[in-house]
C-alpha positions in Angstrom: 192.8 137.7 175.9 196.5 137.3 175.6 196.3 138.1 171.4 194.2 141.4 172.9 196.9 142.7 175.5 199.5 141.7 172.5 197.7 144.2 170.3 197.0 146.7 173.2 200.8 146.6 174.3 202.1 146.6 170.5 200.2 149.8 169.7 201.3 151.2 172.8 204.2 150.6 171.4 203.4 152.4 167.9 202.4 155.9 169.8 205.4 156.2 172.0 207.5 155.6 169.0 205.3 158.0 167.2 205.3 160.2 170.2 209.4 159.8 170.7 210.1 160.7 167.2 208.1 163.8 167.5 210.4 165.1 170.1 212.9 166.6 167.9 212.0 169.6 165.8 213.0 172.6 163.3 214.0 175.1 165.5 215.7 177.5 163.3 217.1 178.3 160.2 219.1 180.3 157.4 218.6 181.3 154.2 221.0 184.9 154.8 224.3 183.2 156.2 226.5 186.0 153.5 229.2 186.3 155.7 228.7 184.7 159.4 229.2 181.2 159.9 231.7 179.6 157.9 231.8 175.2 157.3 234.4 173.0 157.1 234.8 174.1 153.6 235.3 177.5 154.1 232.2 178.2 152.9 229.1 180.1 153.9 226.1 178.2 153.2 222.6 178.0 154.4 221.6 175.4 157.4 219.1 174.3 158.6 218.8 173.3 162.8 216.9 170.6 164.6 216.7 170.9 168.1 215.8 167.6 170.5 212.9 168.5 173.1 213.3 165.2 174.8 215.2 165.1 178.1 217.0 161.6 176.0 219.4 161.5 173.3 217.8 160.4 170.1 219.5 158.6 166.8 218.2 160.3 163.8 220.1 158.0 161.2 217.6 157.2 158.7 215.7 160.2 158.8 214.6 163.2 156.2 215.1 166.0 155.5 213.9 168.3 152.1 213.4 171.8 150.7 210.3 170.3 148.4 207.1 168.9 150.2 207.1 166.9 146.7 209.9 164.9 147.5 210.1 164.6 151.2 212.9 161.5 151.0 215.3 164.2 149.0 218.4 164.1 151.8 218.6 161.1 154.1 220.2 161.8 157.4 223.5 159.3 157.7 223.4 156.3 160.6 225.1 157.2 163.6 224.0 160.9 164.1 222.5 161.2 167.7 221.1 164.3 168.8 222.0 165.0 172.5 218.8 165.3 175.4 218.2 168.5 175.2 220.3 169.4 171.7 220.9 170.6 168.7 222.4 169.5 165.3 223.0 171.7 162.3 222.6 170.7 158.3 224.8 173.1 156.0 222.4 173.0 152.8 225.0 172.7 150.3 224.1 170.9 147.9 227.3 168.8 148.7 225.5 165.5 150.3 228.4 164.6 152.7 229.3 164.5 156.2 232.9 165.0 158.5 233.1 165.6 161.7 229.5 166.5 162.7 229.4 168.9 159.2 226.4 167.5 158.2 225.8 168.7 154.4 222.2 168.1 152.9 221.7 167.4 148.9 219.9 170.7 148.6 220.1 174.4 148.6 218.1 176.9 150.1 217.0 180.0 148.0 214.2 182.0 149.6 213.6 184.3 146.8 211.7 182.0 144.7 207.9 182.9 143.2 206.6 179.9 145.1 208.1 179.3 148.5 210.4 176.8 149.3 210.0 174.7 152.7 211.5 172.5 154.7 210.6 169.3 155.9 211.5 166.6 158.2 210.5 163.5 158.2 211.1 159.8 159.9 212.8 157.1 157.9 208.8 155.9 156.8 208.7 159.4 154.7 206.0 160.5 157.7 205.9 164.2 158.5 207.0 165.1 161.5 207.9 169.0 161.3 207.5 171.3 158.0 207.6 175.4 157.5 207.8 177.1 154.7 211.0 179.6 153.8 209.9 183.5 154.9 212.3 186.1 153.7 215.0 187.4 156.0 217.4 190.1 155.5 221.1 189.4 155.0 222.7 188.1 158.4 219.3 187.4 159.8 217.6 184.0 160.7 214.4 182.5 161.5 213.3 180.3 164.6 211.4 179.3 167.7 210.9 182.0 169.9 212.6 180.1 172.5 213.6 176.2 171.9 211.2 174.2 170.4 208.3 176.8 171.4 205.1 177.0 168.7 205.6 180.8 168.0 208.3 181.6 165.5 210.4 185.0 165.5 212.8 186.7 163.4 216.5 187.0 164.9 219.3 189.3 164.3 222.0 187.0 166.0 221.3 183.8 165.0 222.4 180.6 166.9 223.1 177.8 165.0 223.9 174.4 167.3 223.0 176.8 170.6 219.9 177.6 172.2 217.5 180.3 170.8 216.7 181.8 174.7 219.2 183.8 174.9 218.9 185.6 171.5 216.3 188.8 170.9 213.2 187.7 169.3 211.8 190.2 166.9 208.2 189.7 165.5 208.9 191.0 161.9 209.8 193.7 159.8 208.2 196.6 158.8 206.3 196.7 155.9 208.1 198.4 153.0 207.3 201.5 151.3 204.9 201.4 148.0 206.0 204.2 145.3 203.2 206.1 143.4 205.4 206.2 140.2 207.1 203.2 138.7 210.6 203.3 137.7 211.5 204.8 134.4 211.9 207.6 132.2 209.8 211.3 133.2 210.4 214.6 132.1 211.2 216.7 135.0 209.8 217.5 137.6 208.0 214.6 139.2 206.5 214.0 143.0 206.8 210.1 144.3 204.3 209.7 147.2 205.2 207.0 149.7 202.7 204.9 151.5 202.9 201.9 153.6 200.3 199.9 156.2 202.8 200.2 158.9 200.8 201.8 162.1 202.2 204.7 163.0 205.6 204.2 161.1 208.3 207.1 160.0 209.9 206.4 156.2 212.9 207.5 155.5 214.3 208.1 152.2 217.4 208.9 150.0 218.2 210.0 146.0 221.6 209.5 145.9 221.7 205.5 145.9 222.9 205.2 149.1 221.1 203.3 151.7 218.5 205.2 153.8 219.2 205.5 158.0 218.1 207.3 161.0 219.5 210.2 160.1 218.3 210.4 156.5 215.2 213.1 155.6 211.7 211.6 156.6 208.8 211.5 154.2 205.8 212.7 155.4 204.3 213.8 152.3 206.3 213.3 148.1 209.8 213.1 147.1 210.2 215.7 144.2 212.3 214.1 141.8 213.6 216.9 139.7 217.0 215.4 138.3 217.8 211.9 137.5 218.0 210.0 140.9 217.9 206.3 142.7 215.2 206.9 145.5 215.9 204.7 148.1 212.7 204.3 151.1 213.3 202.1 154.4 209.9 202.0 156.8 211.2 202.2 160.2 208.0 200.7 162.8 208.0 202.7 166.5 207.2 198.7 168.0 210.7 197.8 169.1 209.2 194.3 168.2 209.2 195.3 164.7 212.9 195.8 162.8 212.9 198.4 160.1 211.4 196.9 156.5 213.1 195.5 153.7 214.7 198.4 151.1 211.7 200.0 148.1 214.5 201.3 145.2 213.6 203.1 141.9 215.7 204.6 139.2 213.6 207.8 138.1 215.5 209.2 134.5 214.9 212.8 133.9 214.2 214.5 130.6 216.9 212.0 129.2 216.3 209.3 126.2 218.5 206.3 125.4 218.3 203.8 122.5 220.3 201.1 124.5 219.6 199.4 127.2 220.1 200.8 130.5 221.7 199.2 133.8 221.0 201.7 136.9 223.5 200.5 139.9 223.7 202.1 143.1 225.1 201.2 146.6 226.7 203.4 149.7 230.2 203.6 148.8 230.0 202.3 145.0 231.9 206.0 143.8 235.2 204.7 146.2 235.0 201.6 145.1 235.0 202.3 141.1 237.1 205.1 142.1 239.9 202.5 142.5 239.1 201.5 146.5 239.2 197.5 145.9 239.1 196.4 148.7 235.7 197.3 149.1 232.6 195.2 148.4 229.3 197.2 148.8 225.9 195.8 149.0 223.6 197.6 146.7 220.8 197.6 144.2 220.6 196.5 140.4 217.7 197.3 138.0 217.9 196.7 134.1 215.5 198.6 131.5 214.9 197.5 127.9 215.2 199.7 124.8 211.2 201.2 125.3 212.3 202.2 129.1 210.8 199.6 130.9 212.1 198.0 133.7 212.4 194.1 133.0 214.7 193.0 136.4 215.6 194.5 139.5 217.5 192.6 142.7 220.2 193.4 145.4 223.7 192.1 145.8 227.3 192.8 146.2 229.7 194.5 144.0 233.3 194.3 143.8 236.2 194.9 141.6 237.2 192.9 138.5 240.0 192.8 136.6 243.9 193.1 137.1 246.2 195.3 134.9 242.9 197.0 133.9 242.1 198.4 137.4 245.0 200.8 137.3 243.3 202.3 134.6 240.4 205.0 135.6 237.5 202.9 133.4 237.4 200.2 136.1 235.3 197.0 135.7 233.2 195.3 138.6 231.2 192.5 139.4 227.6 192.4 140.2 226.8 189.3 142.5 223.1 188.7 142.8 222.4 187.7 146.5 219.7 185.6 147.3 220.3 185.5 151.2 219.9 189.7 151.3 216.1 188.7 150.6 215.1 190.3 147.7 216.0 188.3 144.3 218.2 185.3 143.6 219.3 186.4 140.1 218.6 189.0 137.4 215.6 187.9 135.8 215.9 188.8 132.0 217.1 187.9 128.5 220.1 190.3 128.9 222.1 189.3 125.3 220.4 188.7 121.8 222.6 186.0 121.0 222.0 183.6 124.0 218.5 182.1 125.1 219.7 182.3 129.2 217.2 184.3 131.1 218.8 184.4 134.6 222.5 185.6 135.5 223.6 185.5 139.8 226.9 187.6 138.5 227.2 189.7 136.1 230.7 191.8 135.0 230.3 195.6 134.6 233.5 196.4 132.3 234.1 199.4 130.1 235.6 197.8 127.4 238.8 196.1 126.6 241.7 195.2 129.1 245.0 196.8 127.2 247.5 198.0 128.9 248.4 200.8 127.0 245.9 204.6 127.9 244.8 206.1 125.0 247.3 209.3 125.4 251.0 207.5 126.6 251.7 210.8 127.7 249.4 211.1 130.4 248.9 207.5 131.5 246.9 208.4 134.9 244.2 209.0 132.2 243.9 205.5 130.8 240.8 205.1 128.1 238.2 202.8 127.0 239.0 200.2 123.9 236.9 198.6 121.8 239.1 195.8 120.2 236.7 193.1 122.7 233.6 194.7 120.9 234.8 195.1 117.6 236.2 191.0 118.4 233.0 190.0 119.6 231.0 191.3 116.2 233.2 189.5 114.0 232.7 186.2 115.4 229.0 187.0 115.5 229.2 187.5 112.0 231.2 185.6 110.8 230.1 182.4 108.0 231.4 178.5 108.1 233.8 179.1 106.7 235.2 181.2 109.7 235.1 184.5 107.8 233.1 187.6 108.8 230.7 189.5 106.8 232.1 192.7 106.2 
């Protein structure tokens, strides 16, 4: 009998442990953190938050947490981190595997623009599950989490609140599902009609062909875009649910009655002009598609663009950067073989340059001018050429 209450009482035991352990939860995180919240190295990086339901504090030394349901043990949580009754604690996911000063840094990144979704798991120093999801897309500055603290419904939030409580923050369902394009990207002779179509119920699209970014006050589709000249159409599905934010951003390059036997980069943001024009301080989010030698489209993504370059940017052929961005939710990197001469198939950044740095314009009379040079080329195809013995094959 006593051997019996032993057992009874020991796996009594076993379930509250099971029970207490369950108490503390994923209840939000951040795959978009671009710009917001900034860790104790200055950087902006991902995080993940666990939030305590239990009305005790809880020591979470020991335990797990992972972005691969392969390998659940990936990032151990360091002894003496105790989550408040009631509270929160934030990971940065780094890739840094450190801790100062409650930064708590996890092994791994998050990138939520990969073919198969990434998740995240948390688990108790055993390697049992307590609390998985997998990553959803959000757009830049945006967050996922439970509706309100450690409730069963998930919601997409504009304000995040990492280490504070989701309550007070608007919950938003979803987005708006993005426009579809009749015609692909590419090269048309003139003049072509682009129908847009989406499943959103009773949704307005709105649309632009200059590159920049579509808004309220941009024209509405109701029926085809006529493309009649070469153009970037832009299309953002705006949902009349005010549970519903506005859809993720459909971009195509349309090239009319034009031909090229080069590859072709189309770039295009809302205030690219100023900022090639010489306004540096700007950094633009916009869209980056590349096309082969045959036309096609091989990669397309979204990112940020700024300026490159120092002596050359007084000159009027101005270089920039293109920075892939996975946390705006649409591609981590340009996805394509972009140079002969290298097997790499995926670039985050990417330099837009015209040519050569010298100092010296083309005409020293009218230096505003400056010109493009072709010394790096011409450099660049020597050493490509060139035989053991270090000499090129002229």
């Amino acid at each position: 009998m006593i051997k019996k209450l032993q057992k009874i009482v020991f796996l009594v035991v076993l379930l509250c442990g099971s029970n207490i352990k369950a108490q503390v939860v994923i209840n939000e995180y951040s795959a978009s953190n671009l710009s917001q919240f900034v860790d104790n190295h200055s950087d902006y990086e991902d995080w993940i938050e666990l939030y305590n339901t239990a009305p005790f504090p809880m020591p979470l030394g020991g335990f797990h947490l992972s972005d691969d349901s392969t390998n659940i043990l990936k990032y151990t949580i360091p002894a003496g981190l105790v989550v408040p009754a009631n509270g929160f604690v934030r990971f940065w996911c780094s890739g840094r595997d450190n801790y100062s000063t409650n930064n708590y840094h996890t092994n791994f990144r998050l990138t939520q623009t990969k073919n198969s979704k990434e998740q995240i798991v948390f688990s108790d120093p055993s390697g049992i599950v307590l609390d998985s999801l997998s990553l959803n897309k959000t757009q830049v500055g945006h967050s996922r989490g439970r509706t309100t603290d450690g409730a069963g419904t998930w919601s997409v939030f504009t304000n995040p609140s990492p280490n504070t409580s989701n309550d007070f923050s608007t919950p938003y369902s979803r987005y708006a599902d993005k426009p579809d394009f009749s015609v692909g990207a590419g090269f048309y002779p003139p003049p072509i009609i682009v129908i847009l179509t989406n499943t959103e119920p009773g949704s307005t699209m709105r649309y632009t062909t200059d590159g920049s970014l579509p808004t309220l006050t941009s024209p509405i589709c109701s029926t085809g875009v006529l493309i009649s000249n070469t153009s970037v159409l832009k299309a953002i599905t705006w949902s009349p649910d005010p549970n519903v934010l506005p859809s993720f951003v459909e971009f195509q390059t349309y090239f009319m009655n034009v031909s090229h036997t080069l590859p072709i980069v189309s770039i295009s943001a809302s205030q690219l002009t100023n900022l090639a024009n010489g306004s540096g301080a700007l950094e633009p989010m916009g869209t980056f598609e590349y096309f082969d030698t045959a036309g096609v489209r091989k990669a397309n993504t979204y990112g940020e663009f700024n300026r490159h370059g120092q002596d050359s940017w007084v000159l009027s052929q101005r270089s920039l950067d293109f920075i892939s961005r996975d946390e705006m939710g649409y591609n981590h990197s340009i996805e394509e073989k972009l140079f002969e001469y290298s097997p790499r198939e995926n670039f985050q950044r990417i330099i837009l340059r015209a040519a050569g740095d010298d100092n010296y314009p083309a005409d020293h009379r009218q230096a505003n001018l400056g010109s493009a040079h072709v010394r790096d080329a011409y450099i660049h195809m020597l050493a490509k050429g060139g035989d053991e013995s270090g000499c090129a094959k002229c």
